[in-house]
N, CA, C and O of each residue as an XYZ file, in Angstrom:
656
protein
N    -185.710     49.808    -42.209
C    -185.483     50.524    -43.440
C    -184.015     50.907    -43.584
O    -183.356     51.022    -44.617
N    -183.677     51.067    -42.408
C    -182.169     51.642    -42.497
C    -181.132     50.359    -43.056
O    -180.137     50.377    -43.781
N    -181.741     49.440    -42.474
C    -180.954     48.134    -42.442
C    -180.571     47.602    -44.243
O    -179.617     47.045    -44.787
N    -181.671     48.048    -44.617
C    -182.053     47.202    -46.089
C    -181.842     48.600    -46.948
O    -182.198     48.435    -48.115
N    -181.492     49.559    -46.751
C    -180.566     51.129    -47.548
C    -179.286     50.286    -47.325
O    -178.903     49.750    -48.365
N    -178.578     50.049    -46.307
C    -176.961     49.816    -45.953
C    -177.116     48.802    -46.979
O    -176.629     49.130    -48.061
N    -177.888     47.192    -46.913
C    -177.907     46.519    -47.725
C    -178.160     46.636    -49.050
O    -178.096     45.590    -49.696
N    -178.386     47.472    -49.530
C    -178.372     48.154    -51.022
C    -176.902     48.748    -51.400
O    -176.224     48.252    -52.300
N    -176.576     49.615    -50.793
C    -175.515     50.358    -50.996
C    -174.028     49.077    -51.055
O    -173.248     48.926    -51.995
N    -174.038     48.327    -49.730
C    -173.330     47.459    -50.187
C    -173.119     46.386    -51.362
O    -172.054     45.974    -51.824
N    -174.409     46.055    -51.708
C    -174.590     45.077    -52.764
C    -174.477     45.806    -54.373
O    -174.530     45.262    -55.476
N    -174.288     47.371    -53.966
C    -173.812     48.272    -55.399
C    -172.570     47.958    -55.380
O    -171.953     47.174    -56.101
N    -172.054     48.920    -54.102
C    -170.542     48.624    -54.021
C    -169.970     47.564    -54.772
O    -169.470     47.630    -55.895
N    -170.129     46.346    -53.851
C    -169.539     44.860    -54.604
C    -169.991     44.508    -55.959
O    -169.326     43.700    -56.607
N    -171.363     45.185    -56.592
C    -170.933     44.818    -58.186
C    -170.640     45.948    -58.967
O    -170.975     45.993    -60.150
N    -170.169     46.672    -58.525
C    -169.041     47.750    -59.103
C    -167.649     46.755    -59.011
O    -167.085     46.253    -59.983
N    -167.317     46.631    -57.812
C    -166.163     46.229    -57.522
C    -165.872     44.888    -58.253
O    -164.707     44.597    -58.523
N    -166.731     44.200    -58.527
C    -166.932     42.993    -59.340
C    -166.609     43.496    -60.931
O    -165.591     43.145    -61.528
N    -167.683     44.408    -61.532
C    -167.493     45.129    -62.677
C    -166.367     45.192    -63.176
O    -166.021     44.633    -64.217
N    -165.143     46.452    -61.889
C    -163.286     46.274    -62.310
C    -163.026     45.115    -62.810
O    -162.807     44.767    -63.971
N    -163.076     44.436    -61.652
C    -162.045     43.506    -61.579
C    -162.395     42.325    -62.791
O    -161.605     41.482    -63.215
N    -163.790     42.527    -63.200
C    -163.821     41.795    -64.402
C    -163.768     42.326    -65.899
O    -164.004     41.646    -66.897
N    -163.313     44.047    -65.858
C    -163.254     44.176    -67.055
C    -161.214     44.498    -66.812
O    -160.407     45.063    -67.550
N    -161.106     44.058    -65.928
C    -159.397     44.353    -65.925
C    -158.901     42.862    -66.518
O    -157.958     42.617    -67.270
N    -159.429     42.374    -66.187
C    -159.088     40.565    -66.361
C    -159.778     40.316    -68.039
O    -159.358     39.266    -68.526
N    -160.458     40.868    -68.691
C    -160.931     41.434    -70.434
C    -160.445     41.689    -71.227
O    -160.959     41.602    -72.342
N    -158.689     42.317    -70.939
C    -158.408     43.181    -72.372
C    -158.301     42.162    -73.140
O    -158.352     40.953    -72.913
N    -158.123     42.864    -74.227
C    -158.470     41.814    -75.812
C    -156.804     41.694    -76.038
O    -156.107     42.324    -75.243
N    -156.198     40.976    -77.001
C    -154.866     40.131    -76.879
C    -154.330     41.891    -77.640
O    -153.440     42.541    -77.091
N    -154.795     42.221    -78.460
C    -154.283     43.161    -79.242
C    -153.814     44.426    -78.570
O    -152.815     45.106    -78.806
N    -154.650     44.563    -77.787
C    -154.623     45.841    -76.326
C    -152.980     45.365    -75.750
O    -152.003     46.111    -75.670
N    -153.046     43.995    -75.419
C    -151.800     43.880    -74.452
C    -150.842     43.575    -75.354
O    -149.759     43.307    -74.835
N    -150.902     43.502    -77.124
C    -149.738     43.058    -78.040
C    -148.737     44.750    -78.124
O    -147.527     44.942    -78.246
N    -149.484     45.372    -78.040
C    -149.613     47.090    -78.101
C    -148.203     47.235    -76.793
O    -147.121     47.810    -76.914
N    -148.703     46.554    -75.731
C    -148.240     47.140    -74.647
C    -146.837     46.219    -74.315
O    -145.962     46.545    -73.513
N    -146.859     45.198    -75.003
C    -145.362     44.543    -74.874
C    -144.359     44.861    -75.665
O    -143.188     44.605    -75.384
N    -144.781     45.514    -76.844
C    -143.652     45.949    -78.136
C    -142.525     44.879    -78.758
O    -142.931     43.766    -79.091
N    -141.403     45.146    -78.882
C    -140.536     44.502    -79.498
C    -139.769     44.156    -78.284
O    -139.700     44.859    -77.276
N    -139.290     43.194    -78.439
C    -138.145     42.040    -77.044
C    -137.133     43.247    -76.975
O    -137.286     44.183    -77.760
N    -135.921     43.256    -75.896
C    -135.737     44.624    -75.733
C    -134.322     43.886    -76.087
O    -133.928     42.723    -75.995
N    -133.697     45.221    -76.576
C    -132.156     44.636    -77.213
C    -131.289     43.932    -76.171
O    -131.812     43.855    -75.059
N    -130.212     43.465    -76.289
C    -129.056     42.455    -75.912
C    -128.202     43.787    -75.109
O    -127.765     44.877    -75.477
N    -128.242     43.079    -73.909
C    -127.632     44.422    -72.741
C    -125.676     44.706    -73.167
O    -124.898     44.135    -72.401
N    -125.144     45.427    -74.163
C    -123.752     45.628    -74.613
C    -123.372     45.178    -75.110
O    -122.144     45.168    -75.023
N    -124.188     44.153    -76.376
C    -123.431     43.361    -77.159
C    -124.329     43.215    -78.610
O    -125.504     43.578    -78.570
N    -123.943     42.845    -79.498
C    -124.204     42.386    -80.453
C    -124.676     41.238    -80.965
O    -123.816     40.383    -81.178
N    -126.305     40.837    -81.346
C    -126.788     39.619    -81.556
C    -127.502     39.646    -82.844
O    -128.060     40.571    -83.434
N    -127.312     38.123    -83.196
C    -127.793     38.147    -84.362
C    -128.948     36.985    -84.112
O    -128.689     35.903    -83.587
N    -130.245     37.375    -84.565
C    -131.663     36.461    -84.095
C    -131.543     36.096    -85.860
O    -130.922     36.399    -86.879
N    -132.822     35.072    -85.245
C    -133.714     34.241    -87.093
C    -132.977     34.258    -88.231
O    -133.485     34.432    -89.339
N    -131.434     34.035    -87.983
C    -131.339     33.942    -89.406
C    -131.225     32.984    -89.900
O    -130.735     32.082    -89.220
N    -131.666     32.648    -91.514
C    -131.651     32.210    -92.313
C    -131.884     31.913    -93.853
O    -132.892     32.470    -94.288
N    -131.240     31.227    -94.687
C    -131.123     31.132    -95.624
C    -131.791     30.371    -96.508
O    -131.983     29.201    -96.177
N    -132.429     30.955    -98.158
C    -132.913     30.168    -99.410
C    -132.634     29.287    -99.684
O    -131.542     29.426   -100.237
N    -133.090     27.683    -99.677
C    -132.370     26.709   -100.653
C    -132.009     27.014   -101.952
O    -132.741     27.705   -102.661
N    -130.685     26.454   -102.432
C    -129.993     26.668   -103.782
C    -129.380     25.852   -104.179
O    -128.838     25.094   -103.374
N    -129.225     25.682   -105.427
C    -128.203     24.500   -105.981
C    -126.643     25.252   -106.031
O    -126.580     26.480   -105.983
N    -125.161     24.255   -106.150
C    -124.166     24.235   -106.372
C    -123.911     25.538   -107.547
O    -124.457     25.386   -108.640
N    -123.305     26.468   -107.374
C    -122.776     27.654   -107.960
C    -123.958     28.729   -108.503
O    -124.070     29.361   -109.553
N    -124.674     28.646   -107.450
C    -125.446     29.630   -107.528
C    -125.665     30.848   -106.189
O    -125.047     30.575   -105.160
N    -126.318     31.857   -106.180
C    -126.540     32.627   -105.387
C    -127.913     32.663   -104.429
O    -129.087     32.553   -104.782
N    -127.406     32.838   -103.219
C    -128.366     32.927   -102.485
C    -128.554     33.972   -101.365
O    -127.587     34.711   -101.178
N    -129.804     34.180   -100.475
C    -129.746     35.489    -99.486
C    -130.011     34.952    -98.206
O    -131.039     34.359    -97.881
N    -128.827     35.239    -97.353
C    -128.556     35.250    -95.792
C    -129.905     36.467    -95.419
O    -130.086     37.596    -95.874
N    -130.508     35.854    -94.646
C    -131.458     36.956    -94.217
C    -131.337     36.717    -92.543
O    -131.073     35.631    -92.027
N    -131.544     37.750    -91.948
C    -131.719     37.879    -90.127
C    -132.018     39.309    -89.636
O    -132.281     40.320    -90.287
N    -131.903     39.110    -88.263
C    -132.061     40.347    -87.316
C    -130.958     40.744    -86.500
O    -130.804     40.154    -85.431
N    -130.094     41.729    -86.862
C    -129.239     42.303    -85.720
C    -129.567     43.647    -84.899
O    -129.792     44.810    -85.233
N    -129.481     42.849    -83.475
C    -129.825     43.653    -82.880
C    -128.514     44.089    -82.004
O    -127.742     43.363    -81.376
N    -128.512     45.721    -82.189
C    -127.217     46.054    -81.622
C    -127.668     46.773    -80.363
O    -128.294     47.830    -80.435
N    -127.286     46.086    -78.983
C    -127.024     46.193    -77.380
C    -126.182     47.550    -77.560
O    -126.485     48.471    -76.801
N    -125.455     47.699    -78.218
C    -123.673     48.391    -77.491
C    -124.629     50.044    -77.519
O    -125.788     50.286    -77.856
N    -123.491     50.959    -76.991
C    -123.655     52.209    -77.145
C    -123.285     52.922    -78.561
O    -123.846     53.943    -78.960
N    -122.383     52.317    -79.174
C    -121.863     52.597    -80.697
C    -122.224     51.653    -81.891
O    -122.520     50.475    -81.693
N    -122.191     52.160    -83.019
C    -122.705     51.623    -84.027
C    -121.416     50.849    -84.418
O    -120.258     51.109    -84.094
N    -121.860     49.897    -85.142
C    -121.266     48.597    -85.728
C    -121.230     48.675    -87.333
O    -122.157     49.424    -87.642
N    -120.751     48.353    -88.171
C    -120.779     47.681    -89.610
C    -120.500     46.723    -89.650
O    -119.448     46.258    -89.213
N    -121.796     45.875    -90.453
C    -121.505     44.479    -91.101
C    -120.489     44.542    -92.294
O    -120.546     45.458    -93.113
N    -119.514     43.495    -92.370
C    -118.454     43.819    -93.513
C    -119.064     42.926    -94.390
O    -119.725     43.252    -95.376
N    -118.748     41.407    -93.882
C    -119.428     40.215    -94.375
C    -119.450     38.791    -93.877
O    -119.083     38.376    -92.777
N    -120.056     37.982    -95.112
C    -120.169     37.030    -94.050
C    -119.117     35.767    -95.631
O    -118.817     35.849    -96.822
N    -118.961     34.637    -94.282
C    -117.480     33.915    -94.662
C    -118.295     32.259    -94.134
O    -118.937     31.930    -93.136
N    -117.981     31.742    -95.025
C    -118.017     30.243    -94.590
C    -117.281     29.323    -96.374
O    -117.189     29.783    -97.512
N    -116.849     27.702    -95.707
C    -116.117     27.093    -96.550
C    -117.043     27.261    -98.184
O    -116.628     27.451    -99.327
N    -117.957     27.147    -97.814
C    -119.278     26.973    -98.871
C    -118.769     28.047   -100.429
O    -118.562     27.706   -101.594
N    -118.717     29.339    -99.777
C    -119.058     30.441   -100.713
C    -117.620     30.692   -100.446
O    -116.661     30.437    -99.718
N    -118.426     31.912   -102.364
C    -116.632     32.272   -102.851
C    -116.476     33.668   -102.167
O    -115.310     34.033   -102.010
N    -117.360     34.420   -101.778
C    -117.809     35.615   -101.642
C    -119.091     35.867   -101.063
O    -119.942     34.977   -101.082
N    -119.434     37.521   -100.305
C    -120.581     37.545    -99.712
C    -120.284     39.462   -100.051
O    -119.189     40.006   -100.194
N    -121.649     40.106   -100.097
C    -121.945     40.973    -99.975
C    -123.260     41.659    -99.408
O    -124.287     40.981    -99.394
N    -123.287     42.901    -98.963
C    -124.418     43.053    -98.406
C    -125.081     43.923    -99.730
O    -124.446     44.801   -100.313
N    -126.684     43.454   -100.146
C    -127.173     44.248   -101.061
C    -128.648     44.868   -100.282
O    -129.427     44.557    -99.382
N    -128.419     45.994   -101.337
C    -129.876     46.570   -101.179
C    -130.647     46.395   -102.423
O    -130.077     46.607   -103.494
N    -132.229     45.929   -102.390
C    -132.718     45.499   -103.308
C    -134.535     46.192   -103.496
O    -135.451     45.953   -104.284
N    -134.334     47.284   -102.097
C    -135.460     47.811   -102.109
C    -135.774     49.121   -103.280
O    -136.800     49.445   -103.879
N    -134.436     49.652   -103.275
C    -134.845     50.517   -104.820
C    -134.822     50.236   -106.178
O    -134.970     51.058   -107.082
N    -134.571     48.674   -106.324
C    -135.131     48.170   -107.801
C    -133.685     47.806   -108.244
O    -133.390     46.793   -108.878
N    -132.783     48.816   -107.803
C    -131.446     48.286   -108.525
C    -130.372     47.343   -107.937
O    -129.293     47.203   -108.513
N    -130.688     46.651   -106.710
C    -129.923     45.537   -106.316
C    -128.412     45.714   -106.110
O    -127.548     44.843   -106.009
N    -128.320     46.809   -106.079
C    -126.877     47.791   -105.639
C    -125.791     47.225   -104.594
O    -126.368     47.108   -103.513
N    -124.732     46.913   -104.514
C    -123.778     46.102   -103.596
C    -123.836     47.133   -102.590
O    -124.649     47.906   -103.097
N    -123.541     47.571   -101.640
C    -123.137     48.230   -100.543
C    -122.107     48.003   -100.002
O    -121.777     47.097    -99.237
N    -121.312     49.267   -100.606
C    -119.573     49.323   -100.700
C    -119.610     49.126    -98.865
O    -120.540     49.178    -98.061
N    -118.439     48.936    -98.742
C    -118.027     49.531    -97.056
C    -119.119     48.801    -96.058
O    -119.339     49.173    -94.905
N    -119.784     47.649    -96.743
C    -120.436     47.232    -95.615
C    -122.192     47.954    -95.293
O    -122.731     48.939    -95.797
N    -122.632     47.096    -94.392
C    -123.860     47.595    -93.625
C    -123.889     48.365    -92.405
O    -124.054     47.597    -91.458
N    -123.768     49.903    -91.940
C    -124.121     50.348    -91.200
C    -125.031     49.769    -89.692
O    -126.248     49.795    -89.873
N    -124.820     49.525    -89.004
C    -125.464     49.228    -87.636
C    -125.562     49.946    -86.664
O    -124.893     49.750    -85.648
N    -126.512     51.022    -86.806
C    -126.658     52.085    -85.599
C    -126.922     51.617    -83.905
O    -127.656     50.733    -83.462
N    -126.177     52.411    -83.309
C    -126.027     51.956    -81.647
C    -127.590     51.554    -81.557
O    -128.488     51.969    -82.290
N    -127.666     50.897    -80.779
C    -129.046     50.332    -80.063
C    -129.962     50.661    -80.975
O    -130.414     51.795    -81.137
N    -130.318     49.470    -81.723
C    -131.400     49.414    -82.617
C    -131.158     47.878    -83.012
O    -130.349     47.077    -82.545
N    -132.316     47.693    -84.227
C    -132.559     46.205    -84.419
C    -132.783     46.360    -85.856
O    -133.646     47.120    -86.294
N    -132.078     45.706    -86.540
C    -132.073     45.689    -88.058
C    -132.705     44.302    -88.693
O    -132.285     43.193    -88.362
N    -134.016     44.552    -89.869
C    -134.233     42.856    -89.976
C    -133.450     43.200    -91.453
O    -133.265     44.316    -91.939
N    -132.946     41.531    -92.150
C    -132.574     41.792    -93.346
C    -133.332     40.692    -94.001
O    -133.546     39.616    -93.443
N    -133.836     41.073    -95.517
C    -134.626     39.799    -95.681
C    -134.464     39.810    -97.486
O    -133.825     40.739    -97.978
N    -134.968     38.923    -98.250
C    -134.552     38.511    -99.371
C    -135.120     39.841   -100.335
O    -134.380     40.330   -101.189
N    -136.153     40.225   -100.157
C    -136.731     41.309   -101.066
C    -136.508     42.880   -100.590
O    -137.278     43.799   -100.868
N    -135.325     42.991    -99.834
C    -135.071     44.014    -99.142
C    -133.649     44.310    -99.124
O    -133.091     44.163   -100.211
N    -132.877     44.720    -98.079
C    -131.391     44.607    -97.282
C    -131.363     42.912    -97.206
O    -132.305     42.197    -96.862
N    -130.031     42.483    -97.620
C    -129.769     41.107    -97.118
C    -128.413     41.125    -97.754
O    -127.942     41.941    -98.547
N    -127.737     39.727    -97.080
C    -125.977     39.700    -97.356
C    -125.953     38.345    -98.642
O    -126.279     37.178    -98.421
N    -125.653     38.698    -99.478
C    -125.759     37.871   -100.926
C    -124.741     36.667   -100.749
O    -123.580     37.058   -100.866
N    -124.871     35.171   -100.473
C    -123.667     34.692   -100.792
C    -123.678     34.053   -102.343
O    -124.565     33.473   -102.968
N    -122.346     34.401   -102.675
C    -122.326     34.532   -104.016
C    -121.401     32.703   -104.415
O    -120.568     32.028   -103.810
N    -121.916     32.599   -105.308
C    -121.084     31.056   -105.845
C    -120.861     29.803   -105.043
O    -119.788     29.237   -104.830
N    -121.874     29.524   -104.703
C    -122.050     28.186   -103.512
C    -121.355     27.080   -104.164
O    -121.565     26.858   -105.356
N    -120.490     26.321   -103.437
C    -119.581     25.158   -103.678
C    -120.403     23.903   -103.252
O    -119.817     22.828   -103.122
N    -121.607     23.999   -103.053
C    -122.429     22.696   -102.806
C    -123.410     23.225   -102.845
O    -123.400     24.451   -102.733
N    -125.008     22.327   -103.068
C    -126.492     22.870   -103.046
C    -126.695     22.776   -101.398
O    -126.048     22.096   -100.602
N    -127.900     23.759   -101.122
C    -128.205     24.161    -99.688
C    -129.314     23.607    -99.753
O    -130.061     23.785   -100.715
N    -129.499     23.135    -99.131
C    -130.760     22.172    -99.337
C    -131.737     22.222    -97.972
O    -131.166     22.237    -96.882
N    -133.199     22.248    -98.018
C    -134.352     22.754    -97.593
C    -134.185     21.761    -96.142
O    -133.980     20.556    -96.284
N    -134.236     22.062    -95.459
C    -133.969     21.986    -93.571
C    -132.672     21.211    -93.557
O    -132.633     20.032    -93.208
N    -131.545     21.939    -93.968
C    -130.469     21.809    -93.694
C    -129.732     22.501    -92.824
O    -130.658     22.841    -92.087
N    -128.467     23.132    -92.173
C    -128.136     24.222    -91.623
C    -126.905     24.805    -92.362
O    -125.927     24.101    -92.612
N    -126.978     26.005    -92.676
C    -125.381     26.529    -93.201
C    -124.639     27.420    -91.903
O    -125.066     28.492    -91.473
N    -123.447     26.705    -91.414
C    -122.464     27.508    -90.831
C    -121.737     28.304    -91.337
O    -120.958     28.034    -92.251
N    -121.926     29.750    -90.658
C    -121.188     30.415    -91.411
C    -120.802     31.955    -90.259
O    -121.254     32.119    -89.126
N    -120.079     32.666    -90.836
C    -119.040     34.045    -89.674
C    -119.583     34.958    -90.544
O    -119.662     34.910    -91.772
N    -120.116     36.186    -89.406
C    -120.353     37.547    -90.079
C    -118.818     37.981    -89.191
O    -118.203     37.422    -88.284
N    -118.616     39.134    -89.899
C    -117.577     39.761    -89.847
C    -118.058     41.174    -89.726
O    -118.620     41.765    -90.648
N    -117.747     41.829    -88.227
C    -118.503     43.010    -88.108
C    -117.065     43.912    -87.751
O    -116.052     43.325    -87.373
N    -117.106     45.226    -87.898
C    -115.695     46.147    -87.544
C    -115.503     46.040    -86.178
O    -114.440     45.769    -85.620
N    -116.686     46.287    -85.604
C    -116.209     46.764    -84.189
C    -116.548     45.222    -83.651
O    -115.731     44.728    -82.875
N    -117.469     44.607    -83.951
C    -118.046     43.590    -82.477
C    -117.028     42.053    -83.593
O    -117.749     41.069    -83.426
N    -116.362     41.816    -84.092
C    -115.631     41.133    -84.467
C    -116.421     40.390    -85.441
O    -117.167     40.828    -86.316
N    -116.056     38.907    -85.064
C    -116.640     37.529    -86.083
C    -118.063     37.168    -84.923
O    -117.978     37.424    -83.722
N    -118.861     36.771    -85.331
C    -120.041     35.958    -84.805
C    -120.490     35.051    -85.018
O    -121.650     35.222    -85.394
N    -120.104     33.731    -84.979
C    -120.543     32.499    -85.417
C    -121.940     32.545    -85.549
O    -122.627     33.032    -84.652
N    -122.463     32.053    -86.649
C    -123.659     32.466    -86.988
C    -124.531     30.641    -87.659
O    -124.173     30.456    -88.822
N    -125.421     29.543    -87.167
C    -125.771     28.897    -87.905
C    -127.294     28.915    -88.474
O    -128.167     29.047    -87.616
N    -127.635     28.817    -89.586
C    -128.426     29.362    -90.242
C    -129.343     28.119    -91.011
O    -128.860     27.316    -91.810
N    -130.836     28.159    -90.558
C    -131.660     27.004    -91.392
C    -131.456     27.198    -92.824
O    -130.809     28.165    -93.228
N    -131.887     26.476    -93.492
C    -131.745     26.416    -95.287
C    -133.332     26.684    -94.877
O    -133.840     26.165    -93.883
N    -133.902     27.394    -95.604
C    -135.548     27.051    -95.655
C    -135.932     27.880    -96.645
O    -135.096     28.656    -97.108
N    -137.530     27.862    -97.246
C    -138.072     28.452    -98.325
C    -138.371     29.676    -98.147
O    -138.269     30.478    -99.076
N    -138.931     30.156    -96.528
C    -139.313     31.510    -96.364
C    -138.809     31.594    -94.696
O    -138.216     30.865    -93.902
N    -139.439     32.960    -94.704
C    -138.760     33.405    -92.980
C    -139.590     32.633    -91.933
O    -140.747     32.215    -91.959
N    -138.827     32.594    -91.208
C    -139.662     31.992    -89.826
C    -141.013     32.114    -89.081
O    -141.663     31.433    -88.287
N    -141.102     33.048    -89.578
C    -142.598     33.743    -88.776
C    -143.407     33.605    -89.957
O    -144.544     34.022    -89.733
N    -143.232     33.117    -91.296
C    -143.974     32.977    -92.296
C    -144.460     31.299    -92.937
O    -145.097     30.921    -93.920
N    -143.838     30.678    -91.898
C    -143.966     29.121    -92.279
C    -145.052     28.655    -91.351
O    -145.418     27.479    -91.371
């Protein structure tokens, strides 16, 4: 009797212990999407992820859209962005209806991650000297105060990356 109690107790034990280890090996993808968060910024420097740009025809306007993510300890401003293409670039805001230029540039607070996108914050290039055309690439320089020029090359495409 004693023999076949021990043999009980053990054969709980191990499907308990079975139980863990199979509801640890379970979580659902969303549990562990929770627990990874956002990619962690660029260790003292200044990066610019996903950007890219609307197809457009020859002398028209279009929106540079991306993610800067600022590493450094101090904040940055975007001034603008420069390539042979365009006559001009500005950064607009377009989330309060009035599509407002933003004198002095875009603000870039120390360690944080900024997205900019067409129906939102984004850098306008204004008067294109050729059409941009749909999986093409546009080269082009942001121009930041503190972290300098950033060569920047950019898909032509219809929507953002994570939306195609």
């Amino acid at each position: 009797m004693l023999r076949s109690l021990h043999a009980r107790s053990l054969l709980g034990a191990l499907s308990v212990v079975a139980l863990l280890l199979t509801a640890a090996g379970c979580q659902s993808p969303s549990s562990q999407d929770q627990q990874t968060g956002p990619p962690p910024l660029p260790d003292d420097e200044l990066a610019i992820e996903d950007p890219w740009v609307r197809p457009a025809p020859p002398g028209s306007t279009t929106a540079l859209s991306m993610t800067i993510a600022n590493g450094r300890q101090t904040p940055d401003t975007l001034l603008r962005a420069r390539a042979p293409i365009i006559d001009s670039s500005m950064v607009q805001r377009t989330s309060d209806g009035s599509g407002a230029a933003m004198a002095g540039g875009l603000p870039i607070p120390a360690r944080t991650r900024m997205t900019l996108a067409p129906d939102t914050t984004h850098v306008r290039l204004v008067n294109l000297g050729q059409s941009l055309d749909e999986n093409s690439t546009l080269i082009l320089n942001l121009e930041f105060a503190q972290s300098g020029l950033q060569r920047v090359q950019a898909p032509v495409q219809s929507s953002a990356p994570t939306e195609q």
